[in-house]
N, C-alpha and C positions, 0 to 999 in steps of 0.2 A: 472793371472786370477783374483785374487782379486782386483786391481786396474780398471778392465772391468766388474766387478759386482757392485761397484760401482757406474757407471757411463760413459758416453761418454767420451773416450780421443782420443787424435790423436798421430800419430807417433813421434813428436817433445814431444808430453807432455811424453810420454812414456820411450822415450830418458832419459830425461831431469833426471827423476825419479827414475828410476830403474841403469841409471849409466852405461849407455851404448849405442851403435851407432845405428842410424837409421836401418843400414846393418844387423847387429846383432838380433835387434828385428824382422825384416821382414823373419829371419830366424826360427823363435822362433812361430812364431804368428802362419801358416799355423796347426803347430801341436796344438795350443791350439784351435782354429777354429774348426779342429776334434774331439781334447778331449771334445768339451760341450756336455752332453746329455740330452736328454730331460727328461724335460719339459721345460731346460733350452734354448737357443738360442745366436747364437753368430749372433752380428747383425753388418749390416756394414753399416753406416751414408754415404750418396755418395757425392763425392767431388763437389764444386761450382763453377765455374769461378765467380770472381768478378766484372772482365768487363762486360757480357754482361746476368750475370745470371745463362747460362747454365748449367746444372745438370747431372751427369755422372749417372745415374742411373743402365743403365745397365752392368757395371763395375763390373768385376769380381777378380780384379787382387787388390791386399793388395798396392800396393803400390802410392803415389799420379800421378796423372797424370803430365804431365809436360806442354803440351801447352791445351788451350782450341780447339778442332776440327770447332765449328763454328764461332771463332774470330780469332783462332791464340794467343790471347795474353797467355801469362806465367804465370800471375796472380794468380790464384787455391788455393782455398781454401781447406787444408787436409781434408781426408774423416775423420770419427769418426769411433770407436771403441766400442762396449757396449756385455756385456752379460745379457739378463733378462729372 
């Protein structure tokens, strides 16, 4: 939770950091999603395709997408991560 108050991160940077798997976090994140209360906000940055723009906005689900729905391509930029 301290690393998401901080600032935007995505799942690779979160990996990377805390020393553990992609898998691991996705499992982890749902509960901290819960724990925020307000006034505070868990906020979720939505993923991009690179090719062609596209914006996952209305994506509810923690984890990246895998192809783009309007191009196909694989591309995808991770969604981000923030609590403020």
């Amino acid at each position: 939770m301290d690393m998401l108050s901080k600032g935007t991160v995505t799942l690779q940077e979160l990996s990377v950091e805390l020393h553990m798997s992609v898998k691991e976090i996705l499992v982890h994140l749902p509960h901290i999603q819960k724990s925020v209360r307000p006034p505070a906000r868990f906020i979720i940055e939505p993923a991009l395709c690179l090719n062609c723009g596209y914006v996952f906005k209305d994506r509810t689900k923690l984890h990246s997408p895998g192809k783009c729905p309007r191009c196909r391509e694989s591309h995808v930029q991770e969604p981000g991560y923030r609590i403020e």
